[in-house]
LOMAR-418064 format. One record per residue: residue in one letter; x, y, z of N, C-alpha, C in turn. Coordinates in steps of 0.05 Angstrom, whole numbers, plus 5000, padded with zeros to 4 digits. Atoms other than C-alpha are relative to their C-alpha. Layout:
BEGIN
A/X/Y/Z/X/Y/Z/X/Y/Z
...
END
This chain:
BEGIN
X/4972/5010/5004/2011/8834/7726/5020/5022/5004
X/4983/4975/4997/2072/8873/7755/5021/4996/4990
X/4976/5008/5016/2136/8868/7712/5030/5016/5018
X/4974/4996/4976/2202/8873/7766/5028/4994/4983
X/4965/4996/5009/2267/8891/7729/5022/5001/5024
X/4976/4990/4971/2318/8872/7794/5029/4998/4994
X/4979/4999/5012/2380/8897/7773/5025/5000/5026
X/4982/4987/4986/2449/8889/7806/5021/5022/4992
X/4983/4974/5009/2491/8955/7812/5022/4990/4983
X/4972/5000/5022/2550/8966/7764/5021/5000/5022
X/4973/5006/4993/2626/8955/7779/5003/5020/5024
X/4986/4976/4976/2643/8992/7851/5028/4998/5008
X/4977/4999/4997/2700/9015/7877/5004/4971/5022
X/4997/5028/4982/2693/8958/7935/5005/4976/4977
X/5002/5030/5019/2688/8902/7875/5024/5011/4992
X/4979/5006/5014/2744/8933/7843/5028/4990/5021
X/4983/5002/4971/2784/8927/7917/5008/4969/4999
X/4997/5021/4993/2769/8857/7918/4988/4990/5035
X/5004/5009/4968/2738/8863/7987/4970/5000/5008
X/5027/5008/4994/2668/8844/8020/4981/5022/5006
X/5007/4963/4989/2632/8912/8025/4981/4994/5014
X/5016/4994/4983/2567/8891/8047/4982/5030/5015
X/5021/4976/4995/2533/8950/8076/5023/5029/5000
X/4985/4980/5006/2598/8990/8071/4999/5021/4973
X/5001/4978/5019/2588/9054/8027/5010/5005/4979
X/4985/4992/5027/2626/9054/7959/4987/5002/4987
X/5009/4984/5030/2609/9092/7900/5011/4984/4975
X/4987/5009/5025/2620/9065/7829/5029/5006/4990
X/4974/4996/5010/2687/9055/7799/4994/5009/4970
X/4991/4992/5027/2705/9086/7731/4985/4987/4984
X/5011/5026/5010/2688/9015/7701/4963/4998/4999
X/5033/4998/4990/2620/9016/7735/4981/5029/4993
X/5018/4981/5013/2599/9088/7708/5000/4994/4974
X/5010/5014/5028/2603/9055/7642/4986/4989/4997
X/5030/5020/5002/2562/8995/7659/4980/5009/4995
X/5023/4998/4982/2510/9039/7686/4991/5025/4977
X/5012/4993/5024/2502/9079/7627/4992/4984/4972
X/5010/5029/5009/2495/9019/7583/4983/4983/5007
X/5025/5012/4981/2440/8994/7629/4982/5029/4998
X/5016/4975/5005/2415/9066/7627/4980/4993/4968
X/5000/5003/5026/2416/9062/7547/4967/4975/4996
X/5007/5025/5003/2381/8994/7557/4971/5000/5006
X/5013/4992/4987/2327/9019/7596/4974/5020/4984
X/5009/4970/5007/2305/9082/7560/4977/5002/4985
X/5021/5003/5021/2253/9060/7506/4978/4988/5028
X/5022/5019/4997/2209/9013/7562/4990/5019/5019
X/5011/4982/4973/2156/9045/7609/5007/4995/5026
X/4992/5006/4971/2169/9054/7672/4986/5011/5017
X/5020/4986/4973/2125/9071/7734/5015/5005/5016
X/4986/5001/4982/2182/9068/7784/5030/4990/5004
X/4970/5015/5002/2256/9059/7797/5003/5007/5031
X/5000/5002/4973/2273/9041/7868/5031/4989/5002
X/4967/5014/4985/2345/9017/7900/5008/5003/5030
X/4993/4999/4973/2378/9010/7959/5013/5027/5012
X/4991/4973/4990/2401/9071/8008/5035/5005/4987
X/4969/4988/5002/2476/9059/7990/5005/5008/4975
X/5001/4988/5025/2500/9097/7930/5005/4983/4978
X/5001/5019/5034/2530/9040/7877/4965/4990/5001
X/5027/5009/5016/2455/9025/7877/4985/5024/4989
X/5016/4982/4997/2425/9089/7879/5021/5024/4972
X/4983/4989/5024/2489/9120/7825/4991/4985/4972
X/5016/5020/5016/2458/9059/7787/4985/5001/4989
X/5023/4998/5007/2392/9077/7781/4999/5022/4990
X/5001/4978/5003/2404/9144/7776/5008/5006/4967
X/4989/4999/5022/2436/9129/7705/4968/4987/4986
X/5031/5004/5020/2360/9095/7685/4985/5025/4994
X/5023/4985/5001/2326/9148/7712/5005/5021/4987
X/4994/4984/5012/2362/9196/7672/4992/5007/4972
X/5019/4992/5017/2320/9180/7609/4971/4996/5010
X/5027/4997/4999/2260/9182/7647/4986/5016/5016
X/5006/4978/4991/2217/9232/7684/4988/4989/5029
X/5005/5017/4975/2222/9193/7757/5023/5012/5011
X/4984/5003/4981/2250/9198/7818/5010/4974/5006
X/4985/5031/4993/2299/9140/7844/4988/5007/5017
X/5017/5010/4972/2255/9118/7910/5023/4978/5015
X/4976/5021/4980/2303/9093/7963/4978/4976/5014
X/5012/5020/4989/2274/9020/7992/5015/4983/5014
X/4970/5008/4980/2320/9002/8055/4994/4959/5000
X/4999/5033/5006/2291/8922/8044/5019/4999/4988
X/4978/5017/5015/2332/8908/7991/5033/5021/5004
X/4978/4990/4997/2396/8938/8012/5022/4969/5007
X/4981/5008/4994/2462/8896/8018/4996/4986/5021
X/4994/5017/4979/2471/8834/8072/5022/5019/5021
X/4979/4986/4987/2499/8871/8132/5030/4973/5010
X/4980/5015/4991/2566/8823/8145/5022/4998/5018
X/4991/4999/4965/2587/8844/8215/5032/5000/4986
X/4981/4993/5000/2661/8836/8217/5017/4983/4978
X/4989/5007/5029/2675/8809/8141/4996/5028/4985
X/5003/4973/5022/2659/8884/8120/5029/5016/4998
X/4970/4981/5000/2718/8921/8086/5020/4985/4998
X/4984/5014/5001/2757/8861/8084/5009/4985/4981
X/4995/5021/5029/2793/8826/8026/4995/4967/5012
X/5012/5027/5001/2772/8758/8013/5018/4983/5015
X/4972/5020/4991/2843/8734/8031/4996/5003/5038
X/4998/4990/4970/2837/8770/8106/4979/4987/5007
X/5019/5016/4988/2768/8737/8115/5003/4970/4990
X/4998/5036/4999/2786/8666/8098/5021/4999/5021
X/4979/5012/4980/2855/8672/8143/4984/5010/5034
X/5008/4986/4975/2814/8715/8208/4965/4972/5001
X/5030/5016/5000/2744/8665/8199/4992/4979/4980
X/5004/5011/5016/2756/8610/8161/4972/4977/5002
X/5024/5007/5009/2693/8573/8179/4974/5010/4995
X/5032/4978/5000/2638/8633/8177/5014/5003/4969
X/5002/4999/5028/2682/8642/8103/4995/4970/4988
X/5015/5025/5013/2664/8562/8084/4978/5003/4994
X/5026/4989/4997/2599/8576/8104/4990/5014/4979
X/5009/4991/5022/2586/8629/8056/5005/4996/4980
X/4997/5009/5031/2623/8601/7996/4983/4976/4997
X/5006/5029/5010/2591/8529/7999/4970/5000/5016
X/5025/5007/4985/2533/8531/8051/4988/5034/5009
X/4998/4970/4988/2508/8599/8053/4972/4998/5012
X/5025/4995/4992/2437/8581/8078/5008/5004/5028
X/4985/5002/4980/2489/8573/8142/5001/5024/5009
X/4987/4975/4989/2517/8641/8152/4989/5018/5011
X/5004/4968/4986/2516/8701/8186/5022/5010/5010
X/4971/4998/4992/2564/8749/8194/5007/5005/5025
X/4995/4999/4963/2603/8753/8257/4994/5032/5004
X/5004/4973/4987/2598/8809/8301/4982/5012/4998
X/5021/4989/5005/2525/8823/8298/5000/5002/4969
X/5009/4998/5031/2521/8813/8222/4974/4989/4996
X/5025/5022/5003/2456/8788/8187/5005/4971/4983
X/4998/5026/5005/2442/8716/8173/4984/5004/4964
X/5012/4999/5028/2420/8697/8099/4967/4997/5007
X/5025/4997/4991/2355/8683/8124/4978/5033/5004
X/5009/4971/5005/2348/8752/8147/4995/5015/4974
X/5004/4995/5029/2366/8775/8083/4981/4996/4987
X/5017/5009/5012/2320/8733/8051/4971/5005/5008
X/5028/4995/4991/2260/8750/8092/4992/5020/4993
X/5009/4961/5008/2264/8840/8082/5000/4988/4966
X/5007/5003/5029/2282/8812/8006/4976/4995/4995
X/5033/4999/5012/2210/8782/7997/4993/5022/5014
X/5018/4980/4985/2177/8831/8043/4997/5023/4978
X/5006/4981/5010/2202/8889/8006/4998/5001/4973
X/5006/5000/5029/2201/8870/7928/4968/4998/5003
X/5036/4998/4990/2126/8845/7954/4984/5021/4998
X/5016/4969/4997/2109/8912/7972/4998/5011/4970
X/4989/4990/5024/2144/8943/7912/4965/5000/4976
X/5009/5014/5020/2102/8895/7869/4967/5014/5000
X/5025/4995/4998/2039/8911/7904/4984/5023/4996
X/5009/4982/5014/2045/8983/7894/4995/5012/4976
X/5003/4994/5030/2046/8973/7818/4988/4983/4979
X/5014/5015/5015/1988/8935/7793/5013/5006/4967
X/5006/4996/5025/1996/8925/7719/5016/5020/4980
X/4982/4977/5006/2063/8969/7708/5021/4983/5004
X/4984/5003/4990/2134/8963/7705/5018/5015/5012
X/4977/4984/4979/2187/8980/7756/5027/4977/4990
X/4975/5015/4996/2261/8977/7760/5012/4995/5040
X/4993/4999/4970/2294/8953/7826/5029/4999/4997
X/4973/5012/4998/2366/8961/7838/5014/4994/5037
X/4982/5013/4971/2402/8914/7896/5023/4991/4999
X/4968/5003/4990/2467/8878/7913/4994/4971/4996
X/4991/5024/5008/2495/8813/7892/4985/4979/5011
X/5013/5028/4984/2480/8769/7955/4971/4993/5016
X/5032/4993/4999/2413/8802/7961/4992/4982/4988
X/5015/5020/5011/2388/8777/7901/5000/4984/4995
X/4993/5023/4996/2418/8719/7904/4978/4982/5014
X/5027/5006/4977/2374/8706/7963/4974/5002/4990
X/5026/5003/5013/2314/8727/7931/4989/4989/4969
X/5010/5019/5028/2321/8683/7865/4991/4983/5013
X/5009/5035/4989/2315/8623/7916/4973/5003/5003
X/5026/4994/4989/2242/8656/7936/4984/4993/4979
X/5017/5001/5028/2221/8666/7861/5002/4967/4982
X/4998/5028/5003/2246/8592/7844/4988/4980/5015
X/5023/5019/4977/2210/8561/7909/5021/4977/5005
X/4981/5019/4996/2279/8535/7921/5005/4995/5035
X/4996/4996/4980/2289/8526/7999/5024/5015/5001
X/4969/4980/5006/2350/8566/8021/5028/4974/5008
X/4979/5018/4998/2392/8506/8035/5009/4991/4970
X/4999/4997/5031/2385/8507/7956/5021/5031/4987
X/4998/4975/5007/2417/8576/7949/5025/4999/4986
X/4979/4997/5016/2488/8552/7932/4995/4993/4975
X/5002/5007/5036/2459/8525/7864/4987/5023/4991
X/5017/4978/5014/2429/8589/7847/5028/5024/4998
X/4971/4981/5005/2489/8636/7813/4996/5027/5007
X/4999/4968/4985/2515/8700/7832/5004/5020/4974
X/5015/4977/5019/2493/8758/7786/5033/5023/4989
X/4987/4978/5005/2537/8805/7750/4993/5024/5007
X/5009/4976/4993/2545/8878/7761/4980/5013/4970
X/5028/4988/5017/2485/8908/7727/4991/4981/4976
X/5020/5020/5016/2446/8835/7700/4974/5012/5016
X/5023/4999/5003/2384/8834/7697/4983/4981/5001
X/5025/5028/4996/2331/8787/7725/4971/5012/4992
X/5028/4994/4996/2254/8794/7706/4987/4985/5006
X/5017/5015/4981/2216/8775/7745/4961/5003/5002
X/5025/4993/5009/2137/8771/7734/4973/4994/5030
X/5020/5012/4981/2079/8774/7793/4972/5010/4992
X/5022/5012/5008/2019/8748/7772/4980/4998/5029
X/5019/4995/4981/1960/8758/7823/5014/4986/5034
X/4981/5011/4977/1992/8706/7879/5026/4980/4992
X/4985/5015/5012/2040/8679/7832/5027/5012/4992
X/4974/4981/5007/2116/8702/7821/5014/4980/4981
X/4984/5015/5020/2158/8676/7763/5022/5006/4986
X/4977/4998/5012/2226/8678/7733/5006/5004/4971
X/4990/4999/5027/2237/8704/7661/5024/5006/4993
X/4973/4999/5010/2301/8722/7653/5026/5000/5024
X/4998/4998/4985/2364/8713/7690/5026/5008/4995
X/4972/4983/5001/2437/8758/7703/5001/4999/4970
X/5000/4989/5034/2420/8786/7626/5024/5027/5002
X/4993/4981/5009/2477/8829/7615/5009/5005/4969
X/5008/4988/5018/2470/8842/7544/5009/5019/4991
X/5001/4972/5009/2471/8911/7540/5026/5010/5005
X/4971/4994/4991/2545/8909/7565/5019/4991/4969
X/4980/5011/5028/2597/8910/7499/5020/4987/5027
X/4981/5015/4994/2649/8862/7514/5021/4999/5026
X/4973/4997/4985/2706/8891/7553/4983/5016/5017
X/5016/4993/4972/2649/8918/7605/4990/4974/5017
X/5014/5017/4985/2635/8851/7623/5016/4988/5022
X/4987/5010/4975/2684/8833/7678/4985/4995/5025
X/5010/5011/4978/2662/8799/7736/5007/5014/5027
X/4995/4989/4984/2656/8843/7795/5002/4985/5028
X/4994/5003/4978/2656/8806/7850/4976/4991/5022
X/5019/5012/4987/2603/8777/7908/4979/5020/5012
X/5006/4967/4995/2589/8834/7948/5008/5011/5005
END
């Protein structure tokens, strides 16, 4: 049995922007180095074999706040990285509903639909490196637990996997706060859902809603 803590990163400067970052590079905001010591905090007592996240830094500034009570390296794992969103990246929500208002329907209401323009990836994509690489993850840690940290519309995508929801199912499956906490349990060929966007370990006035991705 492998026990998968998939956490999304804390508050970034992109979430506090208001704009679609996607595979664009922002570091934690102010807000979000709080979370992420409060998820650190949260962290600190349970064993851990492994803490993994995505190449861009709000995941990897993220992790880096677990691994700080423990005696690990953060392990970069380019699967779960951020939906790349072609030419919705960098853009406030307002500029991508008036420049693409049906690729933005799409993702608010039908996201099994999308992909972003200009060479972006489709949720599908997404959804496919998401199992692949938690899979792996899982497989290199019989009988241990790991933390994973990814991105909003990542795991989004990969609750529908662990639910056995099709992805035309995805808009009923909610979008995660910055640094909840899903556990997630795999059992020999079996994956299962124990908990889901737990943020908890956030006092009150850390809990603001950051944003999609």
């Amino acid at each position: 049995m492998t026990s998968i803590y998939l956490v999304r990163h804390a508050r970034s400067e992109g979430n506090e922007a208001g704009r679609f970052q996607g595979r664009t590079d922002t570091p934690l905001a102010p807000v979000g180095l709080e979370q992420a010591e409060h998820l650190g905090e949260r962290f600190k007592a349970l064993p851990l074999a492994a803490i993994y996240a995505s190449p861009l830094q709000r995941t990897r500034q993220t992790a880096a706040a677990i691994a700080a009570y423990h005696d690990l390296e953060v392990q970069i794992e380019p699967d779960i990285i951020e939906i790349n969103m072609g030419d919705f990246e960098n853009r406030t929500f307002e500029e991508v509903k008036s420049m693409y208002p049906k690729e933005f329907e799409a993702f608010d209401t039908k996201p099994h639909l999308f992909a972003g323009p200009k060479d972006g990836e489709s949720i599908l994509d997404v959804y496919t490196r998401m199992v692949r690489g938690i899979g792996n993850i899982a497989r290199r840690h019989p009988n241990q637990s790991v933390v994973v940290v990814s991105h909003g519309c990542a795991i989004r995508s990969y609750l529908c996997f662990v639910r056995a929801y099709p992805l035309e199912q995805m808009g009923e499956t909610e979008w995660g706060q910055n640094t909840g906490v899903n556990h997630i349990i795999y059992y020999r060929d079996k994956v299962s859902l124990h908990r889901v966007n737990d943020i908890s370990h956030l006092p009150p006035d850390l809990m603001a809603d950051g944003g999609k991705v």
